[in-house]
N, C-alpha and C positions, 0 to 999 in steps of 0.2 A: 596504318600505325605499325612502327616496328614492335622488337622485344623493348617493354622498358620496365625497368627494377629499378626501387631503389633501397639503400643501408637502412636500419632501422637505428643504429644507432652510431655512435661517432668514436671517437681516440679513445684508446682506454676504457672503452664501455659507458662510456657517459653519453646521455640522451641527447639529442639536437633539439636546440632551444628555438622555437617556432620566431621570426623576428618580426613578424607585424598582424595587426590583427585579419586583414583580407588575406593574408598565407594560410588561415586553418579553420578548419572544417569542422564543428563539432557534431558526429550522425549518433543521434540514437536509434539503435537496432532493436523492433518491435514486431511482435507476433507471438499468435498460441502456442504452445508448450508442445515441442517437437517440432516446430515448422524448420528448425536447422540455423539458426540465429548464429550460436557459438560457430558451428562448423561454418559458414559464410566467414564469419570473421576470420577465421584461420586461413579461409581460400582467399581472400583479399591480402592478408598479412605474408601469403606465401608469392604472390604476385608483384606486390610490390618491395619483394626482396628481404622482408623482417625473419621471414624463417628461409629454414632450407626447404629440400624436397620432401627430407624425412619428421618435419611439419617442426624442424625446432632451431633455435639461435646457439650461439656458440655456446653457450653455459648448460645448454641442456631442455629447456625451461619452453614449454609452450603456452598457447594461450588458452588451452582447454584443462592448463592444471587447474582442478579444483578444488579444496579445502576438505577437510575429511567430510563437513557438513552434506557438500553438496555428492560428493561421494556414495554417502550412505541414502542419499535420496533420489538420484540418479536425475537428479534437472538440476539446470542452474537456480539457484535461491536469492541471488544478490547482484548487484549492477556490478559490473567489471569494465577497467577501459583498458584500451591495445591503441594505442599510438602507433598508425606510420606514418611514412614520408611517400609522397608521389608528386611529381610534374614540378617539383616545387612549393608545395603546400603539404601542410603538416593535417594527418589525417585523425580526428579523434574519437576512435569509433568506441559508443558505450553501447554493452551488450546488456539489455534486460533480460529478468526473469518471464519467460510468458504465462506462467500458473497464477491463475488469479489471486491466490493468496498474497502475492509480493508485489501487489500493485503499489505498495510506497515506493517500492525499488524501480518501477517506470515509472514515477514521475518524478523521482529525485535524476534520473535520467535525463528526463525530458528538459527540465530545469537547467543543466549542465549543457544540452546541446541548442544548436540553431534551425535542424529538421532532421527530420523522422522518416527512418526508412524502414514499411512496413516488410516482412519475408512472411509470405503466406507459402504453404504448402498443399502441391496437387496430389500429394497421394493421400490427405483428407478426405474425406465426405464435404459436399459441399454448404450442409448445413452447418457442423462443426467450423468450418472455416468463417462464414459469415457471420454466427453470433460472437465470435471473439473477436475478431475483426474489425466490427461496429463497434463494439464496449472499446477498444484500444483504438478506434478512431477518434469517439469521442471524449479522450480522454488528451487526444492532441488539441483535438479541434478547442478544447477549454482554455489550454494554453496559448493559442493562436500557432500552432506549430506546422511547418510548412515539412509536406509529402510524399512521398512517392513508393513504388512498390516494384518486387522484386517475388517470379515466381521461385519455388523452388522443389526439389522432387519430380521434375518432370519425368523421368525414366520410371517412377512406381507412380505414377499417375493414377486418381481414381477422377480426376473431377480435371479437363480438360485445358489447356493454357487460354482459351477462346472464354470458355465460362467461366472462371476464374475472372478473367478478365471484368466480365460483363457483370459480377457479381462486385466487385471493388468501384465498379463504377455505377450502381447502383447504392452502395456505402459513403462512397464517396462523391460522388455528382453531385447526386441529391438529384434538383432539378435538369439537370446537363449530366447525363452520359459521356459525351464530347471531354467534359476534365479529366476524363480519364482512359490514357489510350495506350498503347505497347510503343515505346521508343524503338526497341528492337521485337525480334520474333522468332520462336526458337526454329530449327532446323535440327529436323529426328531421323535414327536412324530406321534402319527395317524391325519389322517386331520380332521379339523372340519367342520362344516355346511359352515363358508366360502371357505375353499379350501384352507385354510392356517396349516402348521404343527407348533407344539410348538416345540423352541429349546428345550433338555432334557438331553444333555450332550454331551461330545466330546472324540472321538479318539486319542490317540497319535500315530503317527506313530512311532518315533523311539520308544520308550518304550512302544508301544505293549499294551498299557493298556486302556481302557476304564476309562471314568470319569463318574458320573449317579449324573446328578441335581434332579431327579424328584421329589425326598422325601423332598427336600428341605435342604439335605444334600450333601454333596462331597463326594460320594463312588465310593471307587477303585474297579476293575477287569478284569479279564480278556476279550477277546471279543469274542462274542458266534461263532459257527461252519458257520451260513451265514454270521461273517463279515470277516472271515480270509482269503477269495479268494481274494476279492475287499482291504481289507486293504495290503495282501503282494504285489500286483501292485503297492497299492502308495506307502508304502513302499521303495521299492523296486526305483522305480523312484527317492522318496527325497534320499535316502543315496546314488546314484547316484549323482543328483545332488549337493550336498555337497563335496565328495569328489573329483568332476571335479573342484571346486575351491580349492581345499588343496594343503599349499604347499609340504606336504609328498605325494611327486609321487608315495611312493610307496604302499598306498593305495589303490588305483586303482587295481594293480596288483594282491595283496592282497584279493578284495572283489570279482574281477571275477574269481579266483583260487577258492573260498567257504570260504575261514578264516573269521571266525567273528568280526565285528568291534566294539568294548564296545562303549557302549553308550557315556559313558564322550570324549571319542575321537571326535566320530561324535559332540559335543556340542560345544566341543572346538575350530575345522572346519568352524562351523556353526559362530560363534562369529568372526571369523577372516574374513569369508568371508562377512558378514554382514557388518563389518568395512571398508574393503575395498569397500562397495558400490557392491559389484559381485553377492551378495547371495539375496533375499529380503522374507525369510518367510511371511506364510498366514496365518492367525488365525480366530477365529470368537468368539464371548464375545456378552452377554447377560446381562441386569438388572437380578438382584437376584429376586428369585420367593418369592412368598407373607411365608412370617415366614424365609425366610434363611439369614446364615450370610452371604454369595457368593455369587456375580454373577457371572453365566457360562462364564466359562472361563478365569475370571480375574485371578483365582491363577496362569493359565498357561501363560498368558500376563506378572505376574507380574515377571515368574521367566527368560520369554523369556527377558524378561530387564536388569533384575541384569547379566544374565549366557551369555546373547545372544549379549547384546549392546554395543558400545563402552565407555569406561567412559572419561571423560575431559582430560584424559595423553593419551588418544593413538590418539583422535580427531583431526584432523588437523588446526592450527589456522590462523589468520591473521598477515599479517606483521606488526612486528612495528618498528618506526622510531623513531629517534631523532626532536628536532620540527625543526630544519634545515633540515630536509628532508635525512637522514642519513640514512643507513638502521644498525636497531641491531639487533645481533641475538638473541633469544627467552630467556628471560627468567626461570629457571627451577622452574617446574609446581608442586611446595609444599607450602604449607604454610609458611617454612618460607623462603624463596625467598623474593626480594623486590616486592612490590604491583605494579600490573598491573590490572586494571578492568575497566569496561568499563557500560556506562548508555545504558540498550538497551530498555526503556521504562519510558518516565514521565507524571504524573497524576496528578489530585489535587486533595484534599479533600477538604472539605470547612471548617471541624475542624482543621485538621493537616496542610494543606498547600499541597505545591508542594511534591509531594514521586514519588523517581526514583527508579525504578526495575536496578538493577546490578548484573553484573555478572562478578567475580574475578576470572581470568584466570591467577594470581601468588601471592601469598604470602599472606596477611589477611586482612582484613579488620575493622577497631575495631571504635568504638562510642567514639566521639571525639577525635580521633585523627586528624589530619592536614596534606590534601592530596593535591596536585596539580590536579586541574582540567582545563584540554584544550580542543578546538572540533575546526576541520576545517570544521563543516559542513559534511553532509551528503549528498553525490553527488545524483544523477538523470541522464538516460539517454540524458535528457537536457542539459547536463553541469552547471546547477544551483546546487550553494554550499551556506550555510548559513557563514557570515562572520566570522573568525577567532577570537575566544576569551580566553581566560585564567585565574585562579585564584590560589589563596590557600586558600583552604576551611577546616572549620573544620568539619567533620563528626558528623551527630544528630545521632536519635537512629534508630540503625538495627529491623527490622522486618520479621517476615517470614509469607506471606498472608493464610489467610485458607478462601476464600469468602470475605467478609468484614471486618473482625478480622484479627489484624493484631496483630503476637505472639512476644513478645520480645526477641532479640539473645542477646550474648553476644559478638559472633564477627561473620563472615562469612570467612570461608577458602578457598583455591584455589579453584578451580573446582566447588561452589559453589553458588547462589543466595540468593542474598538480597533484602529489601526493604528499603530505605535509608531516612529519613524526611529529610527536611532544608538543602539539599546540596548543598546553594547555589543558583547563575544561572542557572548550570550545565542540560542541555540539550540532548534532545535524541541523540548518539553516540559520547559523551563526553571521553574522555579519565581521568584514575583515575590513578595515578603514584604517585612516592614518591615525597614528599617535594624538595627534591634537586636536582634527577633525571626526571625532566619531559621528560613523554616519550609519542607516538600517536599510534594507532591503525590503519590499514590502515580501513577509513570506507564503510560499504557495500552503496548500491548504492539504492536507492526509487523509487517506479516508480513519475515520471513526470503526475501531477492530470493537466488533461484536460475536464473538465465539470465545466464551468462557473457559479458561484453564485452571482450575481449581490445586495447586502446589503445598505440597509440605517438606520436610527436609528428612531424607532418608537416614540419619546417622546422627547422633550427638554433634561429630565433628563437622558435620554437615549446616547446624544451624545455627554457628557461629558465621561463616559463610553466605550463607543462602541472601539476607538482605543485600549484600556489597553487590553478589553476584545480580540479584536480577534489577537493580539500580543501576548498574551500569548496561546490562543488556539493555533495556527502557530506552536510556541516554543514547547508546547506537541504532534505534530501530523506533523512531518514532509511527509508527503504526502499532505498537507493541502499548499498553495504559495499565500497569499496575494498581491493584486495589486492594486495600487491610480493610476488608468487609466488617463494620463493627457488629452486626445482627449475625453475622453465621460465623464467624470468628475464623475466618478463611483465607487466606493470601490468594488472590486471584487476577492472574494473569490474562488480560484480553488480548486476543489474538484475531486475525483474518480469517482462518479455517483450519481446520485438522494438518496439514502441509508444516502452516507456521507453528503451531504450536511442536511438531515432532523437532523444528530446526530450534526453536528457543530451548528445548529440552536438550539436544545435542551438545547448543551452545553453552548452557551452563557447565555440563559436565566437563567438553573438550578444552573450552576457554577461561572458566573462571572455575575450574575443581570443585562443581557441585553436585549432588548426585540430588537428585529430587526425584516423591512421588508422587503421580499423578490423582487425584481423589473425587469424584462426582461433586459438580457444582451443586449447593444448594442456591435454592431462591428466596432470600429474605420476608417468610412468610409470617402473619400476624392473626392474635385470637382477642375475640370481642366477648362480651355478650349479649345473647338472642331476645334478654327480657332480664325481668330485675329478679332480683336472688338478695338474701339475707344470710349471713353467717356469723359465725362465733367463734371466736378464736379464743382458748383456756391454757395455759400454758402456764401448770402449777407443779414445782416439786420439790419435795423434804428429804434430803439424803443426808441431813446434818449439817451440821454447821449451819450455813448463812443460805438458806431457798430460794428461789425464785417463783413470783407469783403473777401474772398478770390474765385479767380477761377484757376482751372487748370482743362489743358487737357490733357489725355493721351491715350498711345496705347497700345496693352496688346495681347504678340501673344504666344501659345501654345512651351514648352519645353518639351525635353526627357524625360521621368518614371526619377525621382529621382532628378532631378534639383532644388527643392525649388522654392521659390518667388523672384527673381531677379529682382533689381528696376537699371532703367537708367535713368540720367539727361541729355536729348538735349535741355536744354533752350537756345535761344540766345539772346539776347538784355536785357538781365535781367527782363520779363515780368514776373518771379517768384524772385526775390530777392534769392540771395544765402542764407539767413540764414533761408527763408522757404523750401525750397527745401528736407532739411531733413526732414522739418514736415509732408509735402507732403508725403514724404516717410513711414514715422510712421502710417499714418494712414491709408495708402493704406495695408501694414503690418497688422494692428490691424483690417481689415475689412476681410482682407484675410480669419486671423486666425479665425474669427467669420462663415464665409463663404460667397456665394452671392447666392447660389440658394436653399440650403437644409440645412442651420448650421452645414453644415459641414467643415473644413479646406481649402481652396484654395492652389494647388499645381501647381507646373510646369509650370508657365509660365512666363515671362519678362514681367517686367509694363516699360513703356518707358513715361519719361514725357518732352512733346513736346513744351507746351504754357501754358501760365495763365497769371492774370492780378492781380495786388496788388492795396490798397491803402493807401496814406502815412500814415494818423492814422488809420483807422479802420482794418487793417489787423495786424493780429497773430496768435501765433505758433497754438492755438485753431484753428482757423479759417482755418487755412490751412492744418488742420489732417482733421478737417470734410469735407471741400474740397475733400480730397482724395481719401475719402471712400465712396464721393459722385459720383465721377468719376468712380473706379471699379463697383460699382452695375449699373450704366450707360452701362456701356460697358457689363456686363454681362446681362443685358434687352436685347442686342440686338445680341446676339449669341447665339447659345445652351451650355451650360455647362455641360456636362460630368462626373458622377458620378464616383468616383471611390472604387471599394472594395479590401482588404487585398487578397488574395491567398497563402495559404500554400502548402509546399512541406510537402507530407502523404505518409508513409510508414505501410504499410497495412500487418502486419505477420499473415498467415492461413494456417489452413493444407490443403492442394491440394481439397481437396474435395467440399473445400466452394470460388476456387478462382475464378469461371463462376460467381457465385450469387454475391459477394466484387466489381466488375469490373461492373457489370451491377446497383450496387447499385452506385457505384461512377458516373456510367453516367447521372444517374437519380437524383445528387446532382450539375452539373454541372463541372463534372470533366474530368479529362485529365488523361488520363493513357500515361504512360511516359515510362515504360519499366517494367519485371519483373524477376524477377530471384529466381533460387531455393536454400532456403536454409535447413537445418541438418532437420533432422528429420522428411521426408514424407511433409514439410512445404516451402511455396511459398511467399517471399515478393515481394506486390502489390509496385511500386512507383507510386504515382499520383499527381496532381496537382488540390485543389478545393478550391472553393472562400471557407474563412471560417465561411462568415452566413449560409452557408450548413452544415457546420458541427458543429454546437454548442451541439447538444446531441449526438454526433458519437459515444462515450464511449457508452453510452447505448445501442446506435440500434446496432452495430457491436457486441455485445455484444451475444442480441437475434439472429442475424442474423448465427453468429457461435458456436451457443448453449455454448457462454463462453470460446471458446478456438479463437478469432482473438484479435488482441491487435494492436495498432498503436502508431506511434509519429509522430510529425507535427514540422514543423520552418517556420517560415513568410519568402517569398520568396518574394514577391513586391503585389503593386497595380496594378490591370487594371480596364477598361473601364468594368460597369457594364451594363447587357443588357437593351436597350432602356425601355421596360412593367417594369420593376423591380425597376428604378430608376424614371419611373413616379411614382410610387403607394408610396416611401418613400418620394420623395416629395410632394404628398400629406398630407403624415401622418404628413410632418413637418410644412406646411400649418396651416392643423388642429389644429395643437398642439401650435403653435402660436399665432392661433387668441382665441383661448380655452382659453391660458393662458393671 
């Protein structure tokens, strides 16, 4: 293969418009947080001609500028795409976040592309690489998303290109090692003083031919007399394994008979079985050495994409409906087809406004035109959907991202990605359909963010702001569930993990002018009582004029988990006048809700009112709500009151390996292990039962605890009795916090 480059973009700075849907590639770029994802992308975009040497386009503009956000965090936070052009096909490479906290952002990724190219990293530990590895496998494998892998770091290697390998192919085989094998093979130079070798060029197994970076040039040749032993093994192995995925059986027959198999055969194999998910080649790719136009490997990455990957017609899509719930069959997948497309990413600029990332999966997309846009929400393991809305919008102007510069289209074709200004409301997994035919996507599913962010508005001017502001961050960040907690009277923002929550705090301040502080989550905790208590509430005073007089007594005995506040009238002789009796009620009610031992909620029990005394002027409906509330705190002076805290039902998914450690950590949070069962994949779900002031950073410590590969979901299952030591020490705090204030 000679030099080949190509322009990234056309006349005048305007993007080239991909013209059919087998011309383009959509790759999402996937791996743990530092395996070098972004930097790949530049060494591919520098290769096929989109940047220069000095890694940038005419404007200035790379593709590792990042937003102040991710600046200040030093990883990437959010999917980004780099369009280029190679061989003829239009290349659409999305770069994911690898921190696990922005797992919405790979799979609104995954969503926009046709396969998935893992970048693992050899100067990892090899256990760090494997549990992230597995979690972002199967996070394809849900999508049915087709493979393959790319090492990278070879030169600060900690964990070997061989075991690497062996370990991808134990994540990924499953049963069959065989799916997964090195197309190419790296070729290192001598060690240095650290004990690290330079990558220097690669292997191909099928074509037999050596690559040589080391001049800072791509030369071809042959491979010397010590590599031909070790290269006809692997060899030998991959066109094996290739053809155990071919549908011509008669292959096989063929290769172990001696007949030779041409190369484009085996390519063409290779592509098919890749699509089907069966096959997952292994590569390895380097930054270009100091003066070259290449990075090792990228030209062989870029043809494994065009020759190797599936393109937008052979990909398998999602359903789509009629908005009654219809099922239609699929649209046919060319430009001109009626428009089907979908928002799988919205942003804001603070010059441009709101810009959604789309991806047209029928027919075209053109600037100004007038689309109908619908979205039922984007479900969650939770069954939390964003409410159902709809419009017809006119389409602003298309764009195609290269970093920050965003290049002008003229329109976007099937199989294709855009950048959209002004489209409206229109919302991440928004459905794009014609005018007349509105039609739905069936949408993927987010994971459910369980790490609490408790916000208040730093500033007067701050909280006129504050609701716009994190309503529309919510609307861009569907992992993101805002909640006006009515029991702790708390704006609380759920988040992924600590990570996300520092970037939604960034965001409000840099994008929507909001300065917010951060505040310890409470857990909506509840007070019963322990046994029955009687009280008297008196509430008499003569200061002149017109007094107030009211008494009642009542009795007040403990109900079942889940009962509410039941009020009973036994008066007899009219000692409370019937049209107090309600008032009595109200404010036994409104003392409830305030609480009587910790400000917390009163539940469960029956107030029974027994006696009281009125008088003809100085009683009313005042007088006998303060009454009332003066009688429950009476009554609860004189019994113990019973704290009560939330309990969720926790379902704990680990591989086998960490279910001793999950189990012993749930006992050590006050929980309940309730049964376990095994499920797919060498993996164990834990069920348990734990108060949830235990678990408010669970996302994180389950995190550490299963080096990234345990994941859980939780549902409020009720309140019980919190232990006696634990509910002194919070009434305390609420003591304290009372007489402070």
């Amino acid at each position: 293969m000679g030099d080949r480059t190509r322009t990234h973009t056309g006349a005048a700075g305007r993007a080239v418009t991909a013209g059919r849907p087998d011309s383009v590639r959509n790759v999402a770029l996937v791996g743990h947080s530092g395996s070098g994802k972004t930097t790949l992308v530049e060494a591919l975009a520098l290769t096929a001609g989109a940047l220069n040497r000095a890694g940038r386009v005419e404007d200035g503009a790379t593709v590792s500028d990042h937003d102040e956000t991710e600046q200040r965090q030093r990883r990437s936070v959010e999917l980004s795409l780099v369009p280029v052009d190679w061989e003829g096909h239009r290349i659409n490479l999305l770069d994911t976040p690898g921190y696990a906290d922005f797992v919405g952002e790979v799979r609104a990724g995954l969503r926009a592309a046709d396969a998935a190219l893992f970048v693992v990293s050899a100067a990892q530990e090899a256990d760090a690489v494997a549990g992230t590895t597995r979690a972002l496998r199967e996070e394809c494998a849900a999508v049915g998303m087709p493979t393959a892998v790319v090492v990278t770091h070879l030169d600060t290697a900690r964990t070997p290109f061989d075991e690497l390998t062996r370990i991808c192919g134990r994540i990924f085989g499953h049963d069959d090692p065989d799916a997964v094998l090195p197309l190419y093979v790296p070729v290192q130079g001598d060690e240095g003083p650290d004990g690290h070798a330079p990558l220097t060029g690669l292997t191909g197994l099928l074509t037999q031919r050596v690559f040589d970076y080391s001049s800072g040039e791509r030369r071809e040749g042959p491979p010397s007399d010590g590599q031909r032993g070790p290269l006809k093994e692997a060899r030998d192995r991959l066109i094996e394994g290739i053809i155990a995925e071919s549908e011509d059986e008669t292959l096989m027959d063929r290769y172990l008979s001696g007949d030779g198999i041409d190369v484009a055969t085996l390519f063409d194999d290779l592509e098919r079985a890749v699509a089907r998910g069966a096959f997952h080649p292994v590569l390895t790719a380097a930054p270009a050495l100091e003066g070259a136009r290449q990075g090792i490997g990228t030209v062989e990455l870029l043809d494994l994409i065009t020759r190797g990957f599936p393109s937008p017609a052979e990909h398998v899509l999602p359903a789509v409906t009629t908005q009654d719930g219809t099922p239609r069959p699929f649209p046919v997948r060319d430009a001109a087809a009626p428009l089907l497309a979908e928002v799988v990413k919205t942003s804001s600029d603070p010059y441009v406004g709101r810009i959604s990332l789309v991806r047209v999966f029928s027919g075209t997309l053109r600037p100004d035109a007038t689309v109908h846009v619908c979205g039922h929400g984007l479900g969650d393991p939770g069954g939390r959907t964003r409410p159902d809305h709809e419009a017809e919008v006119r389409v602003g102007a298309l764009s195609s991202p290269f970093g920050k510069q965003q290049r002008p289209l003229d329109s976007c074709a099937a199989g294709d990605l855009a950048c959209v200004s002004k489209l409206g409301g229109a919302e991440t997994g928004d459905t794009l359909s014609e005018k007349g035919e509105p039609l739905l996507l069936e949408p993927w599913t987010v994971p459910d963010p369980l790490f609490p962010l408790a916000v208040r508005a730093h500033g007067k001017a701050d909280e006129e702001r504050l609701s716009q502001g994190l309503a529309r961050l919510v609307a861009e960040d569907p992992t993101m569930r805002l909640e006006q907690n009515q029991d702790t009277h708390q704006v609380v923002l759920w988040c992924m993990g600590e990570a996300h929550t520092e970037v939604a705090l960034e965001r409000l301040r840099s994008r929507f002018g909001v300065q917010v502080d951060a505040e310890p989550h409470r857990v909506p905790l509840r007070e019963t009582f322990a046994s029955r208590a009687a009280g008297r509430g008196r509430h008499v005073k003569q200061s002149g004029g017109h007094g107030q007089y009211a008494v009642c007594e009542i009795e007040v005995e403990p109900l079942p988990p889940g009962s509410g506040v039941e009020f009973v009238d036994k008066v007899v002789g009219g000692s409370v006048p019937r049209q107090f009796v309600a008032s009595v009620e109200k404010g036994v009610r409104a003392q409830a809700a305030r609480g009587v031992a910790s400000g917390n909620p009163l539940v469960d029990v029956r107030v029974t009112l027994v006696d009281g005394k009125s008088h003809s002027v100085d009683s009313s409906d005042a007088a006998f709500q303060t009454a009332g509330a003066l009688a429950l705190r009476e009554a609860a002076a004189d019994t113990r009151v019973a704290l009560l805290e939330p309990v969720a039902e926790v379902g704990v998914l680990v591989p086998d390996d960490y279910v001793g450690a999950v189990m012993s950590d749930l006992a050590g949070r006050r929980g309940r292990v309730v049964g376990t069962e095994q499920a797919t994949g060498e993996r164990t779900l834990v069920r348990a039962e734990v108060p949830e002031i235990e678990i408010g950073r669970y996302t994180i410590d389950l995190r550490s605890l299963t080096h990234g590969t345990g994941r859980f979901d939780r549902a409020y299952a009720r309140h019980e009795p919190m232990p006696p030591q634990l509910a002194a020490r919070i009434r305390e705090t609420a003591e304290s916090g009372s007489k402070s204030g």
